[in-house]
Backbone bond lengths (Angstrom), bond angles and torsions (degrees), N, CA, C in turn:
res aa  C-N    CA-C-N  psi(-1)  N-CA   C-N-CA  omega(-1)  CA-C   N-CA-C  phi
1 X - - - 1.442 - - 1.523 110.90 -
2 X 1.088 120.02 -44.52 1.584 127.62 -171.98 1.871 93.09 -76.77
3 X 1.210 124.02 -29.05 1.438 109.76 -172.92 1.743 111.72 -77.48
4 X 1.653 98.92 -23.25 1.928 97.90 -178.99 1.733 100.31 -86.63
5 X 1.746 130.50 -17.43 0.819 127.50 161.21 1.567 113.25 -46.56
6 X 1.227 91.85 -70.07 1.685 90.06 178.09 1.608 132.91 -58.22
7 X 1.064 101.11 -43.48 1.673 104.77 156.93 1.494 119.01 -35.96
8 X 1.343 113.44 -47.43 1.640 113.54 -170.65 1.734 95.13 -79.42
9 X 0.992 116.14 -39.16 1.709 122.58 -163.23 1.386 81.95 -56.48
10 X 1.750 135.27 -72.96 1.162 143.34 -154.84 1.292 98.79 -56.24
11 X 1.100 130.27 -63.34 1.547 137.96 177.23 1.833 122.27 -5.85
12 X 1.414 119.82 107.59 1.153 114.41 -168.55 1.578 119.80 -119.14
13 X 1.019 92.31 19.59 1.997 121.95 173.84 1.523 116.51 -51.01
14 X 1.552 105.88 -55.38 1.337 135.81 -170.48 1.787 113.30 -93.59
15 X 1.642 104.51 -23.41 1.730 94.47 -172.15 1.826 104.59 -56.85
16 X 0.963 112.26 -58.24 1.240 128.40 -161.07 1.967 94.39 -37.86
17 X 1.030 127.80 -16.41 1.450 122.60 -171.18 1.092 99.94 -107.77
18 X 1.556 121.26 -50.19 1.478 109.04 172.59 1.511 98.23 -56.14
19 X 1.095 133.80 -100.71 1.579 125.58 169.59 1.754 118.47 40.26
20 X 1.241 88.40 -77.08 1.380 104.72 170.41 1.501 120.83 -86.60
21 X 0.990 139.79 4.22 1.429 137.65 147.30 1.452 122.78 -51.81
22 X 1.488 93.30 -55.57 1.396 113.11 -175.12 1.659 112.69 -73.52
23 X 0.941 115.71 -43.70 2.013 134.72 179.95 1.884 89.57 -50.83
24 X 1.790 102.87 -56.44 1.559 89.01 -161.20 1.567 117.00 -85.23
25 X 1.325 121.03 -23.07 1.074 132.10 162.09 1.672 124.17 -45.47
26 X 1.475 108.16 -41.88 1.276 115.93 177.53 1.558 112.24 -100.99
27 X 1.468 126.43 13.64 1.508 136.67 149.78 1.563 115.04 -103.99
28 X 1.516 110.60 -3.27 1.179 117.25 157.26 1.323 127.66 -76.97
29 X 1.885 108.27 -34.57 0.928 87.31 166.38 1.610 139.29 -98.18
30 X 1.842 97.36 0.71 1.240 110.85 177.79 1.692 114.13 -74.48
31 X 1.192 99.90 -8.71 1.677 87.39 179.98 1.871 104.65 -109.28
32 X 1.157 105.34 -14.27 1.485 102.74 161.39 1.574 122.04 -67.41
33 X 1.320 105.28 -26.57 1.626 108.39 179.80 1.494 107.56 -84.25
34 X 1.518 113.17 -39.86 1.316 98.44 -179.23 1.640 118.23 -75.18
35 X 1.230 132.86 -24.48 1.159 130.84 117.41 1.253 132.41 -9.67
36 X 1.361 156.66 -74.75 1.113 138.62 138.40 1.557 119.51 -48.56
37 X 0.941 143.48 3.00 1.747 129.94 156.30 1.833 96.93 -82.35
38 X 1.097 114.60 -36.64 1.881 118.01 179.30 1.459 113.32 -54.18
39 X 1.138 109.48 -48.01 1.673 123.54 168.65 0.920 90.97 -52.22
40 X 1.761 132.40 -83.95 1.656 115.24 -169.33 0.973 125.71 -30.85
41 X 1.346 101.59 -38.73 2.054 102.50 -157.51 1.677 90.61 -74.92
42 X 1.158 130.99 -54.71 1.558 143.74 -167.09 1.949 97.07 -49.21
43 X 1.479 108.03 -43.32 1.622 105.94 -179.51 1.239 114.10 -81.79
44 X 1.514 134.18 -19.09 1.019 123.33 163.17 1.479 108.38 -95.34
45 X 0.934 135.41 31.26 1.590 139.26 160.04 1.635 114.97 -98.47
46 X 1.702 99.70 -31.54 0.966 109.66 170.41 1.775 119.98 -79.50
47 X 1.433 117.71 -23.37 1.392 129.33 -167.22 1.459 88.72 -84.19
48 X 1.289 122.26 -36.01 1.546 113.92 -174.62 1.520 120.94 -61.59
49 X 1.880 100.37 -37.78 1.512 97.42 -152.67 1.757 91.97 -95.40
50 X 1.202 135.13 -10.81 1.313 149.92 -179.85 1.427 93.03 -76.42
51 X 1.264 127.20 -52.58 1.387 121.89 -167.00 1.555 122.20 -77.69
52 X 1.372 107.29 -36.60 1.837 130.52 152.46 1.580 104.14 -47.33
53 X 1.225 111.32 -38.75 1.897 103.11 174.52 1.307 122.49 -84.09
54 X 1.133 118.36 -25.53 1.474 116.11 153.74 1.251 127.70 -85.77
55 X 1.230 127.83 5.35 1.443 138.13 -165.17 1.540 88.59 -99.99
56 X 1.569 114.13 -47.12 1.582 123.48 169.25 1.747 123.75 -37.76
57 X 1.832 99.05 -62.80 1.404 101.85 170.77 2.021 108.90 -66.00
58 X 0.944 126.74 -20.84 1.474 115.67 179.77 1.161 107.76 -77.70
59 X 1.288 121.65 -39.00 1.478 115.05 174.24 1.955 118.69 -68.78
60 X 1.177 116.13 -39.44 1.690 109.16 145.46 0.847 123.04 -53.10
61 X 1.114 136.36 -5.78 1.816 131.39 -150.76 1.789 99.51 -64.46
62 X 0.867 136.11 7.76 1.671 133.71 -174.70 1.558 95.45 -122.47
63 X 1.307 126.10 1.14 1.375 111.85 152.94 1.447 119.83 -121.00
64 X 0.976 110.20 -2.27 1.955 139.90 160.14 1.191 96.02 -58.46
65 X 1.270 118.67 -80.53 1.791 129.02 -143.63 1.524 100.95 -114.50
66 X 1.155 131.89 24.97 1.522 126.58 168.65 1.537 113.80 75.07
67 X 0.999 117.88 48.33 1.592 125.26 172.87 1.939 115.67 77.23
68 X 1.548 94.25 -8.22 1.891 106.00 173.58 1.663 97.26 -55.65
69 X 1.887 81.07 137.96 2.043 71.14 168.94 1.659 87.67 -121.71
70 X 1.365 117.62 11.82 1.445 107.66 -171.45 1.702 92.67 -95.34
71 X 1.734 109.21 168.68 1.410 101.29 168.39 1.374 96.44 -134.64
72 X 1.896 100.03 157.09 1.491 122.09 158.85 1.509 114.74 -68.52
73 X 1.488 94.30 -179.90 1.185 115.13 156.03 1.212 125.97 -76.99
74 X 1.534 107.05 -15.54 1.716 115.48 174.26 1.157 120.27 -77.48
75 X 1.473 97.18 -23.84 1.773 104.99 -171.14 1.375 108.28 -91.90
76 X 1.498 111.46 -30.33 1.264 94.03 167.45 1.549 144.86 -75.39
77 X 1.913 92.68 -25.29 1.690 101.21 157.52 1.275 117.08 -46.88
78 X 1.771 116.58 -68.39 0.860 115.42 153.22 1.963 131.00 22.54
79 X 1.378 100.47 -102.52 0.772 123.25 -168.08 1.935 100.75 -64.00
80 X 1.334 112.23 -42.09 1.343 115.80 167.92 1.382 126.65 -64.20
81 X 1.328 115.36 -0.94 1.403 109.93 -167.50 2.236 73.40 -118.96
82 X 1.527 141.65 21.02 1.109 121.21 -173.31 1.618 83.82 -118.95
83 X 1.304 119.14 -21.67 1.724 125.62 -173.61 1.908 85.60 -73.59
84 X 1.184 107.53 -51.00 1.396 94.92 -163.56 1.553 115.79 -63.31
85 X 1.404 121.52 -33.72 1.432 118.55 149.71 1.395 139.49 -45.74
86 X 1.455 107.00 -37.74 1.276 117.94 -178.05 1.613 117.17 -94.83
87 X 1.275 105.66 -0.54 1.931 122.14 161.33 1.530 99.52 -94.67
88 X 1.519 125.41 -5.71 1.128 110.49 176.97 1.496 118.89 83.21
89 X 1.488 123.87 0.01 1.031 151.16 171.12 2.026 114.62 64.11
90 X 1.669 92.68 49.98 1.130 95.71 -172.62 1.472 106.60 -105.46
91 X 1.324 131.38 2.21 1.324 148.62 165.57 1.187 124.84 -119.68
92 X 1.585 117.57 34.17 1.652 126.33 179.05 1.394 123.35 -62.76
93 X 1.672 120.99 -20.16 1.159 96.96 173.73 2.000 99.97 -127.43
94 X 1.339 103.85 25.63 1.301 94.96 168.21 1.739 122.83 -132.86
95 X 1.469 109.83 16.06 1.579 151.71 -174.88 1.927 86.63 -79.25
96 X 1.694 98.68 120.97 1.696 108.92 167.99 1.239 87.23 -124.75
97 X 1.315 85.54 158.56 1.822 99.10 167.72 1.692 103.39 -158.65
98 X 1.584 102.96 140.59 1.459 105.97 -171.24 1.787 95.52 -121.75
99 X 1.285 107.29 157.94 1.665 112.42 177.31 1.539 88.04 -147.01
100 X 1.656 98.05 123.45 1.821 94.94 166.82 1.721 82.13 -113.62
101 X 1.655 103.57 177.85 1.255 130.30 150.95 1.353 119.73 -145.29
102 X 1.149 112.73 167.09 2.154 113.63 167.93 1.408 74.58 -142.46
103 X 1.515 92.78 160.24 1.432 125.48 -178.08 1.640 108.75 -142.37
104 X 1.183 109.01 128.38 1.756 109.48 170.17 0.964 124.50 -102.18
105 X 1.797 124.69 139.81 1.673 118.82 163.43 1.477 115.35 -46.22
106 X 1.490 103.49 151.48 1.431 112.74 168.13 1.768 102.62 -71.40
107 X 1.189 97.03 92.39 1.732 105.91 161.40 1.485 113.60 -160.16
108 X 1.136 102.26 175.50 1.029 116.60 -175.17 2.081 121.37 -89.35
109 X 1.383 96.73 11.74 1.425 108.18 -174.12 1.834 89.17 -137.93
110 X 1.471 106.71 133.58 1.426 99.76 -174.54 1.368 111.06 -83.17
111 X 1.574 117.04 140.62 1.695 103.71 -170.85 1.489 82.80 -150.50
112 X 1.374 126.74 141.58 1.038 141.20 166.17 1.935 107.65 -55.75
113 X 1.680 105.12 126.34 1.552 88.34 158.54 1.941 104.44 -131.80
114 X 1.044 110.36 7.08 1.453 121.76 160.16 1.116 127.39 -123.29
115 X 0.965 124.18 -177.61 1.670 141.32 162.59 1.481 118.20 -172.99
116 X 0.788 122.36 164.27 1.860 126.28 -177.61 1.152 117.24 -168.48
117 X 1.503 125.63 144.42 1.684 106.16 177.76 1.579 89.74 -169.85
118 X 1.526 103.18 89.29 1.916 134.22 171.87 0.999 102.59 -79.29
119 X 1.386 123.63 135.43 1.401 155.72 144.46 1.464 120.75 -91.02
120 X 1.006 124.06 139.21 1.439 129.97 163.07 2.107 120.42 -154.35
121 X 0.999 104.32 127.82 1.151 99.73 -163.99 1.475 128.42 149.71
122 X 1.130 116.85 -148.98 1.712 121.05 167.34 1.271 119.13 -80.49
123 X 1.567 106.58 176.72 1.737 88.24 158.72 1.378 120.72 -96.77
124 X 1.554 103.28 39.05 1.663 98.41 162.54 1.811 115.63 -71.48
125 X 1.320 104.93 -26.93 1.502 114.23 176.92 1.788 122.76 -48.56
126 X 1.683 101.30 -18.50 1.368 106.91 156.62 1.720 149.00 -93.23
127 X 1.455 80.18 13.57 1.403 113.18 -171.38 1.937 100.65 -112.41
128 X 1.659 116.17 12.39 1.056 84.17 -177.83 1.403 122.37 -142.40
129 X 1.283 105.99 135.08 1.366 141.13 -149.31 1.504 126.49 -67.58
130 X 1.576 127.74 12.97 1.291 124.83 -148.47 1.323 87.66 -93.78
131 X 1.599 103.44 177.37 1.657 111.15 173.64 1.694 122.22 -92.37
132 X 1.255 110.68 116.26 1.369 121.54 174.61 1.597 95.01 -12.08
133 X 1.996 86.32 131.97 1.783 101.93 171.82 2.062 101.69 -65.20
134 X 1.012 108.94 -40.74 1.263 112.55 -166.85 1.581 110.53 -64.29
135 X 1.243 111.25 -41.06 1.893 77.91 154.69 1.418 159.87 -88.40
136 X 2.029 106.85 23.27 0.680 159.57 119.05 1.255 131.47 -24.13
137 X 1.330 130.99 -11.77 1.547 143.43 -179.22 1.745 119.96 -69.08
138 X 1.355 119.22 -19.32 1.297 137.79 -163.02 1.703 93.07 -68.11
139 X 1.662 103.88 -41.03 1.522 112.45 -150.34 1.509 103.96 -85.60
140 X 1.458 116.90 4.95 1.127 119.40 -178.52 1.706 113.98 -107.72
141 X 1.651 103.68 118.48 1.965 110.18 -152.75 1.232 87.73 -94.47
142 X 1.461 112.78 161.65 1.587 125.83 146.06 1.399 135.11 -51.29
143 X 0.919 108.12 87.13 1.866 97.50 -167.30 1.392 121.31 -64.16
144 X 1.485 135.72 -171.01 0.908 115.25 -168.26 1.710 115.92 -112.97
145 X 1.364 99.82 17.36 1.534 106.56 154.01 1.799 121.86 -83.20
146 X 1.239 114.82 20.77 1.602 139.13 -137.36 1.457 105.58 9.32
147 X 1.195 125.64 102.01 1.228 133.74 177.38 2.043 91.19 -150.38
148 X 1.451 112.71 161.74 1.058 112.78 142.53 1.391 124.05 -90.55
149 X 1.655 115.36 146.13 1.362 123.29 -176.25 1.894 127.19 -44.84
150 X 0.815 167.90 -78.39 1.672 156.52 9.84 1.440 119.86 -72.30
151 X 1.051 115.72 148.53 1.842 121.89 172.01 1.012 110.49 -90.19
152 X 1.237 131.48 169.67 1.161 158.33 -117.60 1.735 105.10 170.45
153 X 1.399 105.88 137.85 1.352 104.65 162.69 1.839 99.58 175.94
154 X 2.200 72.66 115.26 1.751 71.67 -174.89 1.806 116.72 -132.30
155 X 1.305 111.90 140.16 1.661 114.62 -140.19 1.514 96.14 -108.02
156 X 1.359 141.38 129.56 1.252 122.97 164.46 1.805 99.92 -125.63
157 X 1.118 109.04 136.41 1.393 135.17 179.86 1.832 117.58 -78.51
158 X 1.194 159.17 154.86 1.213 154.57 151.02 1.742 100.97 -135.53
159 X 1.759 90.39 150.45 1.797 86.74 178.96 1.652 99.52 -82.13
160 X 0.953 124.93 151.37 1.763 144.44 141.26 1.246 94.58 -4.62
161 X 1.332 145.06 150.92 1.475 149.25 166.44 1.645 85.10 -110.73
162 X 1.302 102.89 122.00 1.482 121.34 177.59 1.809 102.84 -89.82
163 X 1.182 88.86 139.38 1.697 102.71 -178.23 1.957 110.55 -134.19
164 X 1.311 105.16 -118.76 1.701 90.03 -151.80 2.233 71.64 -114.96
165 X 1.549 97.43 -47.33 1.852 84.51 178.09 1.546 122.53 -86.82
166 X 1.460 104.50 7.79 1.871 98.14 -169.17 1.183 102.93 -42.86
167 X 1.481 141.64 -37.46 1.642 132.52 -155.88 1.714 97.18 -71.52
168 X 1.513 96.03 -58.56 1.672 103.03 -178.52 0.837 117.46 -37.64
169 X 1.536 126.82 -45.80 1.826 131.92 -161.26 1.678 93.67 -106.41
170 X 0.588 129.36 -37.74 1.806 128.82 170.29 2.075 95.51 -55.01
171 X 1.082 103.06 -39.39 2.251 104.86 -166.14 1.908 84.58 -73.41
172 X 1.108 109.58 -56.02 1.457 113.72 -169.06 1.473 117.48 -88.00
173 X 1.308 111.32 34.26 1.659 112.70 158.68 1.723 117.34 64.18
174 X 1.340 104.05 16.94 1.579 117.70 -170.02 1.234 110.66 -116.84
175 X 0.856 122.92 38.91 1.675 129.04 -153.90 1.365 110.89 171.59
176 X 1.524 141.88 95.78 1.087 140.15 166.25 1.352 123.78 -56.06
177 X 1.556 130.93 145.41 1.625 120.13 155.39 1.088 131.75 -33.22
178 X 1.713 112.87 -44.93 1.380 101.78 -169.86 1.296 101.42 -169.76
179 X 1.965 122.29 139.06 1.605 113.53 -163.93 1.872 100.35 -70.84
180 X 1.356 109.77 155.65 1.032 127.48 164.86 1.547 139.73 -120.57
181 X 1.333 132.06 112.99 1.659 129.51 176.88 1.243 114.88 -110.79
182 X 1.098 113.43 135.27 1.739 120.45 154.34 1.234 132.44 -138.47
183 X 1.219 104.06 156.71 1.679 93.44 -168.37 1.696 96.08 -144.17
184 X 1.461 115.11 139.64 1.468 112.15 170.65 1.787 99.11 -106.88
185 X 1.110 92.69 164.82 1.274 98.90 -176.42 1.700 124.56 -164.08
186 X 1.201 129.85 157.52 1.659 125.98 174.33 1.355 102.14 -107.70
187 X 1.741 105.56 153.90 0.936 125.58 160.43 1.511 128.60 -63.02
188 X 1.453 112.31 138.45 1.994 94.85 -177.56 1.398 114.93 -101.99
């Protein structure tokens, strides 16, 4: 009994298939993952250039909204219900979007006389991570109406496009929750 054991063990008829079980199975799954990291990259390509278009209308926003540099809640739906068009409306109920601003006195020493920081959206908006507009203030010049400029800084969030490995690459740190853009910006 132990000698036909060994016979089959020795046996090299069959490696070549196991062989290849294993080779394609584990390029199956390497090209399925990179495949889902491509989707990411494609949704945050998309979170970027969606978020650059509203970063556009905020920076007009004084020929938009009549010289207001402050915003509503209207404006920010608004503007959230134009991300949801321009994603094609494939993230309607899981699409955040954040809009900060600071605002300065008319002086000649920069001093905060606003601040704001709107949400609208999911609760991905609590998941998100950018760096306070306010330390950000340096980048804001004197213009030449002598006023300081105001900032701007506006964040839009997308969920992860889930595929066949999101759990796998989401468990192993290869895969984020959710794409992220931001952009700071001045008023013109």
């Amino acid at each position: 009994m132990l000698a036909r054991i060994y016979s089959v063990v020795k046996d090299t008829r069959g490696s070549i298939v196991v062989e290849a079980a294993f080779i394609f199975s584990f390029l199956s799954i390497i090209t399925v993952a990179s495949l889902e990291y491509g989707f990411w990259l494609a949704a945050k390509s998309q979170a970027e250039r969606v978020n650059y278009s509203l970063a556009s209308l905020v920076r007009e926003r004084t020929q938009f909204y009549g010289k207001r540099e402050s915003f509503s809640n209207d404006d920010i739906k608004q503007l959230y219900e134009l991300a949801k068009s321009l994603t094609y409306h494939r993230y309607d109920k899981e699409l955040c979007l954040r809009v900060e601003s600071i605002g300065f006195t008319p002086a000649l020493k920069k001093t905060i006389s606003y601040q704001q920081k709107l949400d609208y959206g999911s609760t991905l908006c609590n998941s998100i991570t950018t760096p306070p507009l306010k330390n950000s203030i340096e980048f804001s010049p004197f213009s030449s109406r002598q006023r300081w400029l105001p900032l701007y800084q506006v964040t839009l969030i997308l969920p992860t496009p889930k595929g066949t490995l999101h759990q796998l690459l989401k468990s192993v740190d290869l895969l984020p929750e959710s794409v992220s853009a931001y952009t700071i910006l001045l008023a013109r």
